[in-house]
C-alpha positions in Angstrom: 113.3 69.5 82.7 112.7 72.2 80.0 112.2 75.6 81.0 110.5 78.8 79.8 110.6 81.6 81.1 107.7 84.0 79.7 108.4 88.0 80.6 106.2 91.1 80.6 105.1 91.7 77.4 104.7 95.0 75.6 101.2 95.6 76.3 100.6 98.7 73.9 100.7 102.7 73.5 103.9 103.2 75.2 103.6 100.7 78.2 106.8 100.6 80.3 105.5 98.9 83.1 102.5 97.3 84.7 101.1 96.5 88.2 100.1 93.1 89.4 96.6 93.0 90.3 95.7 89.3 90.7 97.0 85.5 90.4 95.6 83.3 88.8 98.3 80.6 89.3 100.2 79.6 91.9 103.5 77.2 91.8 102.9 73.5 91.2 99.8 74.2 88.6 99.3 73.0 85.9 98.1 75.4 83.2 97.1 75.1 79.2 98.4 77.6 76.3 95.2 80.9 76.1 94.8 80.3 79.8 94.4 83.5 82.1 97.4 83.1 84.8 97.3 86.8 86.3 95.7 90.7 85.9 97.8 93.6 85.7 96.9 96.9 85.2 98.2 100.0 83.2 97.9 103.1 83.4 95.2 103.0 80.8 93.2 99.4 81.5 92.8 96.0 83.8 94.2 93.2 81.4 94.5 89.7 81.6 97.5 88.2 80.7 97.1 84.6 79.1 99.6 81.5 79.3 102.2 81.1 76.0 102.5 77.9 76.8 101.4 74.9 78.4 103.1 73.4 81.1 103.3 74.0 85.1 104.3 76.5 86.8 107.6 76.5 88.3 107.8 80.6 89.6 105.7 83.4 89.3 107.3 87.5 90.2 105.8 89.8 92.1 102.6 89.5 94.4 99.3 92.0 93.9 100.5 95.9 93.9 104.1 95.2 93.0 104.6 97.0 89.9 106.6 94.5 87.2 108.6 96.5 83.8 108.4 95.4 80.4 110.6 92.5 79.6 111.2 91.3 83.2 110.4 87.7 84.1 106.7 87.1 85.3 106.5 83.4 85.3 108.8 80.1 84.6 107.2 77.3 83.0 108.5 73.7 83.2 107.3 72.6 79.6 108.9 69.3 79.8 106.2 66.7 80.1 102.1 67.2 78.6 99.6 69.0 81.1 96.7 66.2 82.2 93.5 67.7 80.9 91.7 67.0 83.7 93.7 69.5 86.1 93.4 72.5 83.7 90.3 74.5 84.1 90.2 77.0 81.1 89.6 80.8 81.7 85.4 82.0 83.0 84.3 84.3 81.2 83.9 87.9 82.6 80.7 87.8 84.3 79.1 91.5 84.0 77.9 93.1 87.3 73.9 93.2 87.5 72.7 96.9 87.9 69.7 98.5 88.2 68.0 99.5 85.0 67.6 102.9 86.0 71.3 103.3 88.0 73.6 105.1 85.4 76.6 106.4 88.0 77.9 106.3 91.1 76.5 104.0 94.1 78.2 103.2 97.3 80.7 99.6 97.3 79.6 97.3 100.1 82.0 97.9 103.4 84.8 95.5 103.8 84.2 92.1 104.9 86.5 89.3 106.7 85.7 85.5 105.6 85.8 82.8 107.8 87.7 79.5 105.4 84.3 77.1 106.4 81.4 77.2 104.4 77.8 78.2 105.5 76.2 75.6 108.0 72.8 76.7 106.3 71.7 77.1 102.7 70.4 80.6 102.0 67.8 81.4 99.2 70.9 82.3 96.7 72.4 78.7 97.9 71.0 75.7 97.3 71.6 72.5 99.1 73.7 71.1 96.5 75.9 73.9 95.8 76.3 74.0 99.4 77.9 70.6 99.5 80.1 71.1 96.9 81.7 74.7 99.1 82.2 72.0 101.7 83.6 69.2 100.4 86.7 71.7 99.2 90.1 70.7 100.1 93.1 72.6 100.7 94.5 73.5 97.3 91.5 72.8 95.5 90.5 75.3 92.7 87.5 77.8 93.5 85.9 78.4 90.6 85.0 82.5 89.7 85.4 84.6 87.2 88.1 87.6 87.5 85.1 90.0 88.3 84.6 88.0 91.2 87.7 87.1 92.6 89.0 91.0 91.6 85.6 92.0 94.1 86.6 89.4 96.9 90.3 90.4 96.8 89.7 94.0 97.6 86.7 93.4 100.3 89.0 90.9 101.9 86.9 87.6 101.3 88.3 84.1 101.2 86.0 82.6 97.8 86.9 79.3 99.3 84.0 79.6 102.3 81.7 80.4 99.8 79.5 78.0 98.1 78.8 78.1 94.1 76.0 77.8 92.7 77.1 77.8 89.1 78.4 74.8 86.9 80.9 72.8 88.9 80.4 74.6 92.2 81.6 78.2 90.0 81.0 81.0 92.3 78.4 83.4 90.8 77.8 87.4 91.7 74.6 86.5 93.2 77.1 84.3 95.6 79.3 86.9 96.4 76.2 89.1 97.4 74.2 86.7 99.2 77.7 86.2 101.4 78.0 90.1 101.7 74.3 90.3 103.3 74.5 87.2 105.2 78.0 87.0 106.2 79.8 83.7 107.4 78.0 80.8 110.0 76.2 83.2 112.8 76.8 83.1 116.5 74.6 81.1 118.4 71.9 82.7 120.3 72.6 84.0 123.6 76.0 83.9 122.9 78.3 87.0 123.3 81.3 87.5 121.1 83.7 90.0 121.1 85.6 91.0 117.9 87.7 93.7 116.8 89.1 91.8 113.9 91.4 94.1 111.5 91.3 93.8 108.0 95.0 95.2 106.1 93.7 96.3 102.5 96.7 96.8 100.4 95.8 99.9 97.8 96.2 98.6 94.7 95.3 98.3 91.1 92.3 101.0 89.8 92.2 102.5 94.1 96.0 102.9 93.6 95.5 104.9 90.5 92.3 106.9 91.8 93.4 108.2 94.9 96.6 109.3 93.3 94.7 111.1 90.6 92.3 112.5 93.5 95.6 113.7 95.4 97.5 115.4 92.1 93.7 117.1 91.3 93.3 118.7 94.9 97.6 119.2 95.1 97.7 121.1 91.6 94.2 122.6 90.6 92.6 125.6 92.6 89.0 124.5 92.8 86.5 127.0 92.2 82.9 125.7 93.4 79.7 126.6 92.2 76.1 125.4 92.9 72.6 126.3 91.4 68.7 124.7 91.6 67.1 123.7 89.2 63.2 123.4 88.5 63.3 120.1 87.0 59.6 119.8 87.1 58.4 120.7 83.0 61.3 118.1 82.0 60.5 115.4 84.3 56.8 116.0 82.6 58.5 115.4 79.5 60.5 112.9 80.1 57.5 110.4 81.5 55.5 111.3 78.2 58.4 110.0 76.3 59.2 106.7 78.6 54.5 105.9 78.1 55.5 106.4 74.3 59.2 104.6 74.1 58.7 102.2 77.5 61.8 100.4 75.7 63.8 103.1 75.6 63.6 104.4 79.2 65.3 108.2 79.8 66.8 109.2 83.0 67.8 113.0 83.4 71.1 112.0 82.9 70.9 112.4 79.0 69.0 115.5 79.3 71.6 116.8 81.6 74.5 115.7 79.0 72.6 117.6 76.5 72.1 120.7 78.4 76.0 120.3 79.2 77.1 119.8 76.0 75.2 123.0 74.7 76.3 125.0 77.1 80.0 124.2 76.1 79.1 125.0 73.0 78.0 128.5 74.1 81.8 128.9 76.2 84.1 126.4 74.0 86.9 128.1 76.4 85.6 125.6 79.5 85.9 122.6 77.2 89.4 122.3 76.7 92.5 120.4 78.4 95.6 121.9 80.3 99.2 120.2 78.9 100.9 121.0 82.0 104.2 119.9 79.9 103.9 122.4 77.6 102.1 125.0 79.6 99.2 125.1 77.0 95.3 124.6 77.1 94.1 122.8 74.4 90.9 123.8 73.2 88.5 120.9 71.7 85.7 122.0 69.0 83.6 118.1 69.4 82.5 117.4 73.0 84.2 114.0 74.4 81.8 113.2 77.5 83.5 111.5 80.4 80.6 109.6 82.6 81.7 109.2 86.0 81.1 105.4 86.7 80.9 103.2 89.8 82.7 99.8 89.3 83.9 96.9 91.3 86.5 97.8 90.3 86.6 101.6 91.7 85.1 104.9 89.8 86.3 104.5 86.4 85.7 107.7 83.6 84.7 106.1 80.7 83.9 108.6 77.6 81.3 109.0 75.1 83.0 110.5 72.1 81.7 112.8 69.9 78.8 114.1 72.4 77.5 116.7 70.3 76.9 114.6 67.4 74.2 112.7 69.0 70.2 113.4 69.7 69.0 112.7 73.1 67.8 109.0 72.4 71.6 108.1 70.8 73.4 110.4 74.0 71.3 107.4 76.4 72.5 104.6 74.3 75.8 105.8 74.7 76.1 106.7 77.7 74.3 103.5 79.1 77.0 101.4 76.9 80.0 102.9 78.0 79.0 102.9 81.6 77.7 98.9 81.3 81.2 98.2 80.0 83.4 99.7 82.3 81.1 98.1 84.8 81.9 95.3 83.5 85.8 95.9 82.7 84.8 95.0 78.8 85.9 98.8 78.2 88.7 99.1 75.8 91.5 101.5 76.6 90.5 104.1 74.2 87.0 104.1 76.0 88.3 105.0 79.4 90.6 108.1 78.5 90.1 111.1 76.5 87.5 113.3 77.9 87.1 116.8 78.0 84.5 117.5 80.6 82.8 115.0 83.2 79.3 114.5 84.8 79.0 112.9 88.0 76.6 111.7 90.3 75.7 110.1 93.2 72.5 108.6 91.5 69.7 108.2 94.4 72.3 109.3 96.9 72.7 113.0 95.3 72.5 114.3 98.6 72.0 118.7 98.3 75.2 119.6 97.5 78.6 117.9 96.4 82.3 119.3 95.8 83.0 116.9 93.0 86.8 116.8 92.2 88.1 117.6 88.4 89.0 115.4 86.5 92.2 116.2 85.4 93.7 117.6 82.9 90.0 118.6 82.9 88.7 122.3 83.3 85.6 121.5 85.1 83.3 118.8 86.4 79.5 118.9 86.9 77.7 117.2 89.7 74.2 116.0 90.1 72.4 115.8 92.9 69.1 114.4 93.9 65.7 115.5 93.0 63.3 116.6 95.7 60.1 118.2 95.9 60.0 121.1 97.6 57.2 124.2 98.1 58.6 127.1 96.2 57.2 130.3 95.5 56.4 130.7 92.0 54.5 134.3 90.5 53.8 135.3 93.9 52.4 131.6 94.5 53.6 128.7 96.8 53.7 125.4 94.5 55.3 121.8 95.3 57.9 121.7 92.3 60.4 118.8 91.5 64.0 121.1 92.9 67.5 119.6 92.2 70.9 121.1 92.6 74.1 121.2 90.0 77.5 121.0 91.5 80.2 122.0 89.6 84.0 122.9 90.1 86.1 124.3 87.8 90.0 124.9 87.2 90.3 128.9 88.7 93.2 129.4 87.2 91.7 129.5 83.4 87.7 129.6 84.2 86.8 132.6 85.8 84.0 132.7 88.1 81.6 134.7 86.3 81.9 132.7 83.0 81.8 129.3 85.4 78.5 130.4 86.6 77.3 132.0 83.2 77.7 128.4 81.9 75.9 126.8 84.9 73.0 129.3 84.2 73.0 128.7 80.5 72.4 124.5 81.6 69.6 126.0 84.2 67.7 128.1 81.6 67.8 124.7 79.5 66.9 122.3 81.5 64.0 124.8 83.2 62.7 125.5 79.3 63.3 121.6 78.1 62.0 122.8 74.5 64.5 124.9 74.1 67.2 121.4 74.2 65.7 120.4 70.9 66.0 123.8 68.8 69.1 124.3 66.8 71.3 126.9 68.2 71.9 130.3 66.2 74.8 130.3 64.1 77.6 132.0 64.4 
């Protein structure tokens, strides 16, 4: 027997380390050079780490959350004999979430679910008769087909892929799978019979839920939050904004690139607010270009990625950008360099704004802006009671460099903007 033994690479900008997310291999398979065996994450990124070699797996290190350093073993290969090609299935490719045209941040993850190991008893719309078969005629140890969206998505909610049927090629598990399992669950109860269940589901925190709730901690731990919240009559720009989606139907605008241009301006009227704390060095930087970080909702968990260079673009590139940055960390195409770097955040809770939010900074982030959702509601305007479209920013800033009264100057400089939409395409003063 020939061994290899194939370590953690250097994986790039200073990686010392990297935490296991998910196998794709287990002992005993056999796998070909390129193919994906496991996911790790850094502190930047979710990668996938490919085979060197081909051969079959004699070991692999660590299991999902254990965190694995740079030039440690991660797998032995016995490279001894030629891998059969008809046991190796290559790589999927990533399979990009579906999302609503209109959805550009966050929206609640489905709740957790358990899986029962046999397949459905009846085909649902999503699962025809035929793919059906093929989830039931699995045997113990036989490959379930999925891409690493999928099985990253089953792993945290806790669902065994193998009592689901694919309708893809070969049986392949799609998203439409996974979400027609999620609303239909495994084989019901019969009718008339009672079951008891208080089932328990253990959910290891790992990978990007690792990293987000100890980013969320060190926020709330370190930075003094300072809240502020204002309304805004949003009525003149949604007038605006359905002239411009009759004339541009391909080009659809949500607020949210209106309220990424108001943002930007007004950062550009306190440049103070848009800057970063270096904790090491006990220094805030100050940034002259705006770097937009887009709260994001993934399967993955909320991911930041950035639009660079914000206040370079008009309001039809600002969409484009955003909708691109937030489509790829969807759909974990996002490179590093996209998901790191911002200097202010705007989140949401899309159609679930609610009336008020206490979004947390984004550290080392001086402030954060939340939207909430748009409601009509009768206000009184010149001595007049009129329906207008009402919707509330949240914001929270860093107290110990934005004061109050220059947090809420900025707010009201986004209000005055968004209230007077005209005044988001004339060219600031200079000076």
């Amino acid at each position: 027997m020939s061994e290899f033994s194939f370590k953690l690479p250097d994986l790039g900008e200073g990686t010392v380390e990297a935490e296991i997310i998910l196998w794709h291999v287990s002992p005993g398979d056999a796998v070909t050079e390129g193919q994906v065996i496991v996911d790790v994450m850094t502190d930047k990124a979710n990668i996938e780490v490919p085979s060197p070699v081909s051969g079959r797996v004699l070991r692999t290190r660590g299991e999902p959350g254990d965190m694995i350093t740079v030039g440690t073993e991660l797998v032995a290969f016995d490279v001894s004999g030629k891998v059969p090609a008809a046991t190796v299935e290559p790589p999927p490719p990533m399979q990009a979430p579906a999302s609503p045209p209109e959805q550009q941040l966050v929206e609640a993850p489905p709740p957790p679910v358990t899986a029962r190991r046999e397949a459905p008893s009846q085909p649902t719309p999503d699962r025809d008769p035929a793919s059906t078969a093929i989830a039931s005629q699995r045997t113990p140890g036989t490959q379930v087909l999925a891409s690493p969206a999928i099985r990253r998505r089953a792993n945290e909610l806790g669902i065994d892929l193998a009592g689901i049927a694919g309708s893809g090629p070969r049986g392949r598990i799609l998203r439409k799978d996974l979400d027609g399992f999620l609303q239909t669950g495994p084989a019901s109860t019969p009718a008339g019979t009672l079951t008891r269940s208080d089932d328990i589901t253990e959910v290891k925190i790992i990978g990007v839920r690792r990293v987000i709730a100890q980013r969320m901690q060190a926020a709330k731990r370190e930075i003094p939050h300072f809240a502020y919240v204002e309304e805004v009559d949003m009525t003149a720009l949604d007038s605006l904004r359905q002239q411009l989606n009759a004339q541009h139907p391909d080009a659809r605008l949500t607020f949210l690139p209106f309220i990424g241009l108001a943002l930007i301006r007004a950062l550009k009227r306190y440049p103070h607010i848009n800057a970063l704390h270096d904790a090491e060095r006990d220094m805030l930087l100050r940034h002259s270009a705006v770097h937009l970080g887009i709260a994001t909702q993934t399967p993955d968990g909320l991911k930041v990625p950035v639009v660079r260079d914000a206040d370079q673009l008009d309001l039809w590139q600002l969409a484009a950008a955003v909708a691109s940055v937030a489509q790829r960390a969807r759909d974990g195409s996002a490179g590093r360099e996209e998901l790191g770097g911002s200097t202010f955040t705007l989140t949401s809770l899309g159609r679930l704004g609610g009336i008020v939010s206490t979004p947390v900074i984004n550290t080392p982030e001086l402030g954060i802006v939340g939207i909430n959702k748009a409601v009509q509601r009768p206000m009184v305007v010149d001595g007049r009671v009129e329906i207008r479209l009402m919707m509330n920013l949240s914001s929270s800033f860093d107290h110990r460099f934005v004061d109050g009264f220059d947090a809420a100057s900025m707010i009201q400089a986004m209000k005055a903007l968004l209230e007077q939409p005209a005044l988001l395409f004339v060219p600031a003063p200079p000076g």
